[in-house]
N, C-alpha and C positions, 0 to 999 in steps of 0.2 A: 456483552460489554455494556458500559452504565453509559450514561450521557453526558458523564462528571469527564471534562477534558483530564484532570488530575488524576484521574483512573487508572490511565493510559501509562501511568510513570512509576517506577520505582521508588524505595524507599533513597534511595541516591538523586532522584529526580533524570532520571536517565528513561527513556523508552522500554516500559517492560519487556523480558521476555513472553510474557504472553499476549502483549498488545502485537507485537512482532509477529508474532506466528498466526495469530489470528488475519493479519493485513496478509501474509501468506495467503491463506486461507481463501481470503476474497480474491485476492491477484489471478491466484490459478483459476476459480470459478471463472472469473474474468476474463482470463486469457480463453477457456474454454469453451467461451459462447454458453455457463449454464446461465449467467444472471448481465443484468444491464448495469449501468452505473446509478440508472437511478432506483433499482431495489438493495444496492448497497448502502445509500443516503436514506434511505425509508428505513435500512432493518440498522445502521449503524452511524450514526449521523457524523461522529468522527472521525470515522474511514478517512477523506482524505486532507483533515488534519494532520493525522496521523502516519501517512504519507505523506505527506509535506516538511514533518518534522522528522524522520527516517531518511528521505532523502539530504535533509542539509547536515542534519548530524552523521552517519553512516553509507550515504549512498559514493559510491563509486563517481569518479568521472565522466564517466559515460554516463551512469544514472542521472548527472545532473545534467552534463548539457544534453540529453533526450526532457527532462521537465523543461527547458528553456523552450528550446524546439518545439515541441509539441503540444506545451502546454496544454496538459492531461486534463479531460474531464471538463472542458470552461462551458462545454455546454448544456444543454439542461439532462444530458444523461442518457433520457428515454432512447434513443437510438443504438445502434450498433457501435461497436470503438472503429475509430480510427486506426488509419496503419501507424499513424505514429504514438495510439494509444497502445496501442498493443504492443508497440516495440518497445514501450516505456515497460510497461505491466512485463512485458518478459526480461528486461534489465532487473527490473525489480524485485523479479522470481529468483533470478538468480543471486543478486547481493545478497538478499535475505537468506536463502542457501549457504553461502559464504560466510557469513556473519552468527546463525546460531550455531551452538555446540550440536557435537555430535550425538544422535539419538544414541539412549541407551540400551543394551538389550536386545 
């Protein structure tokens, strides 16, 4: 992914499908203890931009009041998540689920 926040959007100005899948991407790493929050700002620095803007556009109700609550990510990263980061990153697993089409094939 570029650094260009405008990347991240469609010819309709809507959240790619592939910005989406990619936040995918990270979420589950996330969830699964491979990476920290702060090698996701170092390899994608609009990660949670882009999370940000997925939850007010498309997130679930529970997706958002877990950002209220929990407010994901406000610290500097390096550390392990939180259980209410995690419980955010697994709402998020799942609307994202919900939200793309069905793989083809």
């Amino acid at each position: 992914m570029t650094d260009d926040p405008a990347s991240n959007l469609d010819e309709r100005g809507n959240l790619s499908t592939e910005s989406v899948r990619h936040v995918l991407c990270y979420a589950v790493a996330l969830v699964q203890r491979l990476i920290v929050p702060a090698h996701v700002r170092e390899d994608w620095p609009d990660f949670f931009c882009t999370v940000d803007a997925f939850v007010t556009a498309y997130g679930s109700p529970r997706l958002r009041r877990l950002a209220q609550e929990s407010r994901p990510f406000e610290n500097d990263g390096g550390g392990p998540l939180t259980d209410g980061e995690r419980a955010f990153l697994v709402t998020l697993v799942a609307d994202i689920y919900d939200l793309l089409p069905e793989k083809e094939g």
